[in-house]
KELO-186338 format. One record per residue (C-alpha): residue in one letter; x, y, z. Coordinates in steps of 0.5 Angstrom, whole numbers, padded with zeros to 4 digits, always signed. Each point is the difference from the previous one (the first is absolute). Layout:
aXYZ ...
***
This chain:
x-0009+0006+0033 x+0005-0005-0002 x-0002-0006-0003 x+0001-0008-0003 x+0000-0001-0007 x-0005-0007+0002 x-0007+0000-0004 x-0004-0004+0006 x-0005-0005-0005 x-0006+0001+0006 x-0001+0008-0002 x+0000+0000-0008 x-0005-0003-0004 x+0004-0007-0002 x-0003-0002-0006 x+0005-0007-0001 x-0002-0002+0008 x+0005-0006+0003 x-0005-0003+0003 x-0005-0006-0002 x-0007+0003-0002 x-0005-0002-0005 x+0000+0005-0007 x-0005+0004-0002 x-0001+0005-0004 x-0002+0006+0004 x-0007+0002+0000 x+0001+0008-0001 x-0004+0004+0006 x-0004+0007+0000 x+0005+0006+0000 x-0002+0002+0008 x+0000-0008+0002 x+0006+0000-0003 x+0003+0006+0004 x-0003-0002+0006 x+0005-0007-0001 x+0005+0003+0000 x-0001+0006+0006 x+0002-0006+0005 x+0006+0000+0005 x+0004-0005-0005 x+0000+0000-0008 x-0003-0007-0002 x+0002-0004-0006 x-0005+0004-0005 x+0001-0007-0006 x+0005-0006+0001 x+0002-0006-0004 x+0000-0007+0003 x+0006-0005-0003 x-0005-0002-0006 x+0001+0007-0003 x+0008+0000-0001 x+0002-0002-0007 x+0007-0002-0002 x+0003-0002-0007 x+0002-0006+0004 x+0003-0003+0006 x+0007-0005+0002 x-0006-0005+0003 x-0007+0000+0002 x+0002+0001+0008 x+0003+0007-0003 x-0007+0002-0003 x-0001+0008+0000 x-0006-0001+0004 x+0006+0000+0006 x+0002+0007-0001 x-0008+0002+0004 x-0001-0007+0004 x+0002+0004+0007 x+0007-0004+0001 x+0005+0004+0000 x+0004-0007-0001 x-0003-0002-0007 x+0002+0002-0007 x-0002+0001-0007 x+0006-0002-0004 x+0001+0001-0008 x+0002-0004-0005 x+0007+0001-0001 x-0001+0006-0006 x+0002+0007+0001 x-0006+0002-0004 x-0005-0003+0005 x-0005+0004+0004 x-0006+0000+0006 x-0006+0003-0001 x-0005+0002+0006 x-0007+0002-0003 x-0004+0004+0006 x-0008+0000-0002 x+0000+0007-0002 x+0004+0007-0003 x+0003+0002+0006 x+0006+0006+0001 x+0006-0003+0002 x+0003+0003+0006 x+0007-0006+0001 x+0002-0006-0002 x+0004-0004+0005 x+0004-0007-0002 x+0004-0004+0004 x+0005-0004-0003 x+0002-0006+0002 x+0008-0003-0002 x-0002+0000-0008 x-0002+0008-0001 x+0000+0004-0006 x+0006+0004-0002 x-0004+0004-0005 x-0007+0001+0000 x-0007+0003-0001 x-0005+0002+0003 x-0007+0001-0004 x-0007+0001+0001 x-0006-0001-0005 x-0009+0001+0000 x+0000-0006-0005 x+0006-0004+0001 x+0002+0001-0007 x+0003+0007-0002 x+0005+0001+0006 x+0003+0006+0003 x+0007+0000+0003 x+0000+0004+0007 x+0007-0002+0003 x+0007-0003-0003 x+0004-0003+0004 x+0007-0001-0003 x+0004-0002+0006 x-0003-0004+0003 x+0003-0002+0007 x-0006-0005+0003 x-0003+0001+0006 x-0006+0002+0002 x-0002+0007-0005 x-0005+0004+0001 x-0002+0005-0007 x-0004+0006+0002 x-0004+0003-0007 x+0000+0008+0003 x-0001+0004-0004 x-0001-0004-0006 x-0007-0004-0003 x-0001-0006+0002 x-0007-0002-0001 x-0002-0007-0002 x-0003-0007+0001 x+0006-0005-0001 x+0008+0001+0002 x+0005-0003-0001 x+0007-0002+0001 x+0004-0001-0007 x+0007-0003+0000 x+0005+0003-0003 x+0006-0003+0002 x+0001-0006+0006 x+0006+0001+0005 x+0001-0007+0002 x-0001-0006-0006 x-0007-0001+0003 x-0006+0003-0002 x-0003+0004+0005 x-0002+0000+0006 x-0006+0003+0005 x-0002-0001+0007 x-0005+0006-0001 x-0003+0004-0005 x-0004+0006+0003 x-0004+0006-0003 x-0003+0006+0003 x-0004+0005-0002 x-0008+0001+0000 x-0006+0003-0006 x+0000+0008+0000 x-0006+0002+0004 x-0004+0002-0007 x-0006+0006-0001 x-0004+0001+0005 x-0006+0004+0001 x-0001-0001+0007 x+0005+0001+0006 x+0006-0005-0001 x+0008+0001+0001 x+0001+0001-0007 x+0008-0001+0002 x+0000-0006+0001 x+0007-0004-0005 x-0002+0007-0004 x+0008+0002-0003 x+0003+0004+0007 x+0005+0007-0003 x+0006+0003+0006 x+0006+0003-0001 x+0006-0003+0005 x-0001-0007+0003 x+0005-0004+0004 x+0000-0006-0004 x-0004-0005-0004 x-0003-0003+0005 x-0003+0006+0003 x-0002+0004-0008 x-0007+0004+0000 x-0003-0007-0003 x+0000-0003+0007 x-0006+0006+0002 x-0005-0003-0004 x+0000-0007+0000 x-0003+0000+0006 x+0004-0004+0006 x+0000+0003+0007 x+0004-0003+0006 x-0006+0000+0005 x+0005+0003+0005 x+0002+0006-0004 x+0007-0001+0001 x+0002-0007-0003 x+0005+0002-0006 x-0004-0003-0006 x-0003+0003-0006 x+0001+0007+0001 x+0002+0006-0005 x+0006+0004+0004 x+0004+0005-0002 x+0006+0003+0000 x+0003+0005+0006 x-0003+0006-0002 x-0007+0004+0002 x-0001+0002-0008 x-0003-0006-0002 x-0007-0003-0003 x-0004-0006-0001 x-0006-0001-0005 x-0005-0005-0004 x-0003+0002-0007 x-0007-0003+0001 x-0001+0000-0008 x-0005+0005-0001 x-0002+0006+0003 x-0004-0002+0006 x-0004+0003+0006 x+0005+0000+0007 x-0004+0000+0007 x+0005-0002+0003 x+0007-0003+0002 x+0003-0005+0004 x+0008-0001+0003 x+0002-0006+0003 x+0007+0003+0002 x+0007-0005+0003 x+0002+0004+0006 x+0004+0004-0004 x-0007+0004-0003 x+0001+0008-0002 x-0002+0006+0006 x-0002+0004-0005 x-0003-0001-0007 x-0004+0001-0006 x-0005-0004-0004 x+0000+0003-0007 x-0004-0002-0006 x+0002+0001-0008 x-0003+0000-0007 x+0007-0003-0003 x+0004-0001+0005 x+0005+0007+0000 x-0005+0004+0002 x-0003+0000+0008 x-0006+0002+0004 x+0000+0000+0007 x-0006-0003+0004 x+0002-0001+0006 x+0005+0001+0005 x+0001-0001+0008 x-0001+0005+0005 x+0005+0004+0003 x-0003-0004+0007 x+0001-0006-0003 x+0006+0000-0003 x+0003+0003+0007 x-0004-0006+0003 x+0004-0005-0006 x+0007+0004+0002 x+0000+0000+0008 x-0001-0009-0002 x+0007-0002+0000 x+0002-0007+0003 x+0006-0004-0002 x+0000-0004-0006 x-0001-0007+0003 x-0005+0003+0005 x-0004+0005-0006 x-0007-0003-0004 x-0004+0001-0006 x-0006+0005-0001 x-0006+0000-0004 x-0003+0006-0003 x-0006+0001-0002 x-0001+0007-0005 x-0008+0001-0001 x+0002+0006-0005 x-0004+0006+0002 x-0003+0000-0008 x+0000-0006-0003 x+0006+0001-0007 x+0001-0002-0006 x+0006-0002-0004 x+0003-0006-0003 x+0007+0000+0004 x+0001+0000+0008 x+0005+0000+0004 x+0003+0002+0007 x+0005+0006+0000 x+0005-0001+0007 x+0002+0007+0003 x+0003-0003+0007 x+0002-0006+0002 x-0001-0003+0007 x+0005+0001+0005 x+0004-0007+0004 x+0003+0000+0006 x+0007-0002-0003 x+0001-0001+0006 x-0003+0005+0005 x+0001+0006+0001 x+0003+0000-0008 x-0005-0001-0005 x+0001-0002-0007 x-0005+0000-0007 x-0001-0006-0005 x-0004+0001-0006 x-0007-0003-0001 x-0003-0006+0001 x-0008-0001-0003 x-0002-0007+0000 x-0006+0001-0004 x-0004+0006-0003 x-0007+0000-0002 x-0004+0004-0004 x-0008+0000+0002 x-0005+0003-0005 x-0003-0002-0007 x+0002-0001-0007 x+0007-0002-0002 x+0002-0005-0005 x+0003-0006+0000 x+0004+0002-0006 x+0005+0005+0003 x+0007-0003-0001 x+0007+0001+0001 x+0004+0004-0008 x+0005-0005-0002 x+0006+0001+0002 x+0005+0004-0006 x+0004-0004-0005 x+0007+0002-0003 x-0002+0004-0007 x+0005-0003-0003 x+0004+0004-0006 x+0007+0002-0001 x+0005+0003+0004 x+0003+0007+0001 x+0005+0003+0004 x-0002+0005+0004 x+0007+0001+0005 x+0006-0001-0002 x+0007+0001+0004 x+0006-0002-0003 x+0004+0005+0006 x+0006+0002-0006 x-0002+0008+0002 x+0005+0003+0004 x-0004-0001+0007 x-0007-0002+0002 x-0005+0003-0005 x-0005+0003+0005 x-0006+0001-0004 x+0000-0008+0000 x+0001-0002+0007 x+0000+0003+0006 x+0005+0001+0006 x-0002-0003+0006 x+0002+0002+0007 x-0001-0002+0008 x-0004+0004+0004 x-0002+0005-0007 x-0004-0005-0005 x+0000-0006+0005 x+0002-0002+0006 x+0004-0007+0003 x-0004-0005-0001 x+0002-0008+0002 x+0006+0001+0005 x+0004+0001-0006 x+0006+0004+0002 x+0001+0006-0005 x-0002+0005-0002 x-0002+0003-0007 x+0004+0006-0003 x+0000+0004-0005 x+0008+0000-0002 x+0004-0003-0006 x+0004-0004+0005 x-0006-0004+0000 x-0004+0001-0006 x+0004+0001-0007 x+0001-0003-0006 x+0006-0002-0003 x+0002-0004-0007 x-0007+0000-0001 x-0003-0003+0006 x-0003+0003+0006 x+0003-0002+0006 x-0003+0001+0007 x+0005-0002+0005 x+0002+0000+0007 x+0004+0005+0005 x+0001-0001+0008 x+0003+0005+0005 x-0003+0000+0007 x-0005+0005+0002 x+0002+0004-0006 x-0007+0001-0003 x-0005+0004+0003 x-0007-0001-0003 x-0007+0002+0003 x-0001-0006+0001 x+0006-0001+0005 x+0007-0002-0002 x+0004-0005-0003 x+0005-0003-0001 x-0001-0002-0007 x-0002+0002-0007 x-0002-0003-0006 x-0004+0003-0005 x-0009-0002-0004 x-0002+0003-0005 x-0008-0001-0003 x-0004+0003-0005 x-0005+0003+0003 x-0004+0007-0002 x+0004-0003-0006 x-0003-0005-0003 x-0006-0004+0003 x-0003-0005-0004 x-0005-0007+0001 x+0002-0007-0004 x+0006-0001-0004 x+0008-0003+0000 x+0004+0002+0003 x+0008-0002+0001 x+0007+0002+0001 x+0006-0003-0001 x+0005+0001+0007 x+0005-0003+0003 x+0000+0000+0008 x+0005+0000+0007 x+0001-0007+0002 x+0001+0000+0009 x-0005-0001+0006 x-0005+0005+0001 x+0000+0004-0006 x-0006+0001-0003 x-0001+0002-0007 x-0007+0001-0003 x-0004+0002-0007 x-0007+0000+0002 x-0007+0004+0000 x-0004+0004+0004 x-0007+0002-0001 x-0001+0007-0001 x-0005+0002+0006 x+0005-0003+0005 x-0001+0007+0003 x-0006+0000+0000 x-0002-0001+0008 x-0007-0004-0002 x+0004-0005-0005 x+0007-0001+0003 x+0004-0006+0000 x-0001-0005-0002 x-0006+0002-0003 x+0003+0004-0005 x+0003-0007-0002 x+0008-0001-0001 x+0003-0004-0006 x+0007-0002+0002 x+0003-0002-0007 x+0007-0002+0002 x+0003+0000+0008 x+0005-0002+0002 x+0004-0001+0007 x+0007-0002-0001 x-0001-0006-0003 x+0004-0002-0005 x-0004-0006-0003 x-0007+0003+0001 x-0006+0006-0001 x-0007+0000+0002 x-0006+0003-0003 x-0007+0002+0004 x-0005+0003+0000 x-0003+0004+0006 x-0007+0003+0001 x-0005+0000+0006 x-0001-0008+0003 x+0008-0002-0004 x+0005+0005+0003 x+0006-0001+0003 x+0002-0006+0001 x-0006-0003-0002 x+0001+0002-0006 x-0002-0003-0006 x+0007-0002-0004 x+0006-0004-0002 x+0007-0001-0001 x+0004-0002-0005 x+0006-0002+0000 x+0005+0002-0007 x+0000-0005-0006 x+0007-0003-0002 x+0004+0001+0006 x-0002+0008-0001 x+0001+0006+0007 x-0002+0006+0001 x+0006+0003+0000 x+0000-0001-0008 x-0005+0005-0005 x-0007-0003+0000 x-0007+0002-0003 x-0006+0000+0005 x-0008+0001-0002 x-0006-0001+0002 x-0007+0001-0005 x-0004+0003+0003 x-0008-0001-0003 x-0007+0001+0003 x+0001-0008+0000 x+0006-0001+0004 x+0007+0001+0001 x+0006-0005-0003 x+0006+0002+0002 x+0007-0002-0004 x+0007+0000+0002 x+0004+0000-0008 x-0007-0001-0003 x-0001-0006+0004 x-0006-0002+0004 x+0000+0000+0007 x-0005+0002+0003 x-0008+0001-0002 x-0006+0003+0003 x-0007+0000-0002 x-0005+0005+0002 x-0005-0005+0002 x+0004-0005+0003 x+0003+0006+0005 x-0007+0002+0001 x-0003-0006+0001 x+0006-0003+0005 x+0003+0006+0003 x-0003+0007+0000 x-0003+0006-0004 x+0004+0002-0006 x+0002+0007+0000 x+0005+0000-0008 x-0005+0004-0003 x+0002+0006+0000 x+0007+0004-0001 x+0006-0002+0004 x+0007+0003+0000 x+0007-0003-0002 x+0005+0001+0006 x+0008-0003-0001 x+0003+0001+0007 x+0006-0003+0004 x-0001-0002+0007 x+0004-0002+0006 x-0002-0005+0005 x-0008-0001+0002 x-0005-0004+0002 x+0000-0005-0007 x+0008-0001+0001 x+0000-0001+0008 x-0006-0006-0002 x+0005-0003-0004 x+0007+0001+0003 x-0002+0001+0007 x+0005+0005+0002 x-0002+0006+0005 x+0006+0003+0001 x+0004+0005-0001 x-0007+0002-0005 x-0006-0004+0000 x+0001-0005-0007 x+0007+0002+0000 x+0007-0002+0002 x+0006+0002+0002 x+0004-0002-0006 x-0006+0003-0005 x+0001+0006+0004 x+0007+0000-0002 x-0001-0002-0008 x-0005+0007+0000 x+0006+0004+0004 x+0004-0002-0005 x-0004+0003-0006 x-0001-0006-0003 x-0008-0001+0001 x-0004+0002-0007 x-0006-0002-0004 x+0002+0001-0007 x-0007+0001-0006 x+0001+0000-0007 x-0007+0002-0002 x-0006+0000+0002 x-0006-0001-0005 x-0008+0000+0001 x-0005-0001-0006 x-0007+0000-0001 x-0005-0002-0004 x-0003+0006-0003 
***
């Protein structure tokens, strides 16, 4: 179902409680005893830290000690020394994975800073950058990376205001991974949780092992939910090879019909061991209510023999139906609040495999197109056409053919222009009143990870909507779609002369949640005159630039940890295209008419022929 992006504190294992308590360092309990704490209506706090635990490298004065930063009021503060270099370090009594940090700032915040996590308090590991601080409270979630220690810190890097820095709270979560066992325990519990699409950080498979559960079964709190499709799955590496009696699901009220509970060897490779019957999914399908009136469920699944494999997971076939509103129905993903695997073995080493990293090396060209030919060279780009290769997308007002009047190449540059006569084009997707022309790469050349950049000139007026951008290849595929393919926008621009925008588009930062920045031309520059576009796109990040100038970094981490999964880590296609009117203009010019995003008068300036967009080169180079 639709959900917030708001971690609710009583429902995680917050380690860094901001409430007074007496410190100790947790007495470790019996896997079973252990287990039994945590099958409660509520997740407790499984370890906190009372103020005497926070250490900092120093403080403004004594009233503004670390120890503020757990005190349980909301209006005291620990504030630094006045360095960019300082730092504030929880200790929290025992190794444990952590699932978030949350900071809530006051007024003097960090513009750039890390957070790191360590078992002794010496060697420290960074899990999350941030190097665009705005202030405010930020939470930082870990999936899918391994944080697992007994000290976190946050670790100045630069100070937004002259002050040093300033905490109201300083708050952690997260809980010990249940270990090996050899009697009957949840041998799930904060182990590393694996899916494929979610909704956004908040909601990541993480959430189904650290086990909080709203009583009620409905509250929006510390759930895995999926992304709109019924082909999705949700699993937990128990680190060993273990004995499954059964499964327990606490499901939100948006809980699968029909299902699969699966096991592997290595995480590839699954074997069925339990699925509902046909009465109990006819039962399931026939409970529809509306979304505010609709609850959660608890399913219990003794398995008919007991299992053995390392990787669990719960595979989605049919998702329930909602009245929206009755007699209409509507699906929305899965939502599972928890999921513990019952039965022994297990290891407590199980962890999540380190994120990949730049390879580093030299630069090659792969792609090369300098358009001097004597027309667009088909064996390097393919020619996009409405109601044949795409269909209309975003309100956008014309339509894509294949012609020389709107895609050529002339004195060395490919022209992709605009053409308008009303009512003249007929296409399978309806008629139009304009043409324009796109061209991509696709079946020509995909690839993963690398630079990319062209030189271009642009039109300049309301509405027009030049691009130079990326999709993922498996957009057609019906289990993936957008925005699960992922989308780089390297360059758009929509009629403005001083400015473009970069963004980066993927399942929980799509449309106009995207993740993304604008520019604004240096030394007086416009769009109308020859500009080179990029983006260097690694397993790390992206870095996009506008005449080799920066304007726009996003990390892997920092989009997973903030925002939502990261889904630039297999091949993507370049796209050049030319598009009149649409959602992205109309947001901006407010225009609805004579076209949605396009006025009278830049109608007019396309009548008269005068609309391109001009491309010198495009380039793409790869570390081989």
């Amino acid at each position: 179902m639709p959900s917030r992006t708001t971690l609710a504190a009583t429902t995680a294992a917050l380690i860094a409680l901001a409430a007074p308590m007496a410190f100790a360092a947790p007495v470790p309990k019996p896997a079973a005893a252990q287990a039994a704490a945590w099958d409660t209506d509520r997740a407790a706090a499984a370890h906190a830290a009372d103020p005497g635990s926070v250490t900092a490298s120093g403080s403004e004065n004594d009233a503004s000690g670390p120890g503020a930063v757990a005190d349980g009021d909301g209006t005291t503060r620990w504030s630094s020394n006045f360095a960019d270099d300082a730092w504030i370090r929880v200790d929290l009594g025992s190794v444990i994975r952590v699932s978030s940090v949350t900071l809530d700032w006051e007024a003097a915040y960090g513009k750039k800073y890390v957070l790191e996590v360590s078992k002794n308090g010496t060697d420290w590991t960074t899990f999350y950058t941030e190097d665009d601080g705005t202030g405010g409270s930020v939470t930082a979630h870990t999936y899918p990376q391994e944080v697992t220690g007994r000290y976190v810190r946050m670790r100045g890097i630069q100070r937004a205001t002259s002050w040093g820095y300033s905490l109201y709270s300083f708050k952690v979560y997260g809980g010990e991974p249940a270990p090996a066992s050899t009697t009957r325990s949840n041998l799930a519990l904060n182990h590393p949780a694996y899916g494929d699409f979610y909704q956004h950080a908040g909601n990541s498979p993480a959430f189904v092992t650290d086990g909080g559960r709203p009583a009620d079964l409905k509250a929006d709190q510390s759930r895995w939910s999926s992304d709109w499709n019924a082909n999705r799955w949700v699993g937990v590496d128990l680190g060993a090879t273990s004995t499954i009696d059964s499964v327990d699901l606490y499901w939100e009220a948006a809980y699968a019909v029909d299902y699969r509970i699966q096991v592997s060897d290595d995480n590839r490779t699954w074997r069925t061991v339990y699925q509902p019957s046909a009465s109990e999914v006819a039962a399931r399908r026939a409970d529809v209510k509306s979304p505010g009136d609709a609850v959660g469920r608890h399913d219990t699944v003794q398995l008919p023999t007991p299992a053995t494999g390392r990787y669990v997971r719960m595979l989605g076939v049919e998702r329930r139906s909602f009245y929206n509103p009755a007699p209409a129905t509507a699906q929305f993903g899965y939502s599972l609040y928890e999921f513990q695997v019952w039965g022994t073995g297990g290891s407590a080493n199980a962890a999540y495999p380190a994120l990949p990293k730049d390879p580093g090396g030299a630069y090659t060209t792969t792609f090369f197109d300098d358009f001097t030919g004597s027309g667009l060279d088909r064996n390097k780009w393919r020619v996009v056409r409405t109601g044949t290769e795409m269909n209309p997308v975003n309100g956008e007002s014309q339509a894509y053919v294949d012609s020389a009047d709107n895609i050529r190449t002339e004195n060395g540059a490919l022209v992709l222009q605009s053409k308008y006569c009303k009512g003249c084009t007929q296409t399978p997707a309806g008629t139009f009143d304009f043409t324009s022309g796109r061209i991509d790469t696709n079946t020509k050349f995909d690839f993963t990870y690398g630079k990319v950049s062209a030189r271009m000139k642009l039109p300049v007026g309301d509405g027009f909507w030049p691009a130079f951008w990326m999709l993922g290849s498996d957009v057609d595929n019906p289990d993936v779609s957008w925005p699960g393919s992922g989308e780089t926008d390297i360059m758009e621009n929509i009629g403005y002369g001083d400015w473009t925008s970069s963004a980066l588009h993927g399942p929980g930062y799509s449309a106009d949640g995207n993740i993304g920045k604008q520019q604004t031309y240096a030394n007086g520059g416009r769009a109308d005159e020859w500009h080179t576009y990029g983006v260097e796109w690694t397993p790390e990040g992206m870095t996009f630039t506008v005449d080799d100038r920066v304007v726009q970094t996003t990390s892997r981490s920092k989009l997973e940890s903030t925002r939502g999964k990261w889904v630039f880590d297999h091949n993507q296609y370049v796209i050049l295209n030319l598009a009149l009117g649409g959602a992205y203009p109309a947001g901006w010019n407010k225009v609805t008419s004579p076209y949605w995003g396009l006025p009278q008068s830049s109608v007019d300036r396309v009548a008269q022929g005068g609309v391109k967009a001009e491309i010198d080169w495009v380039r793409v180079e790869q570390k081989k």
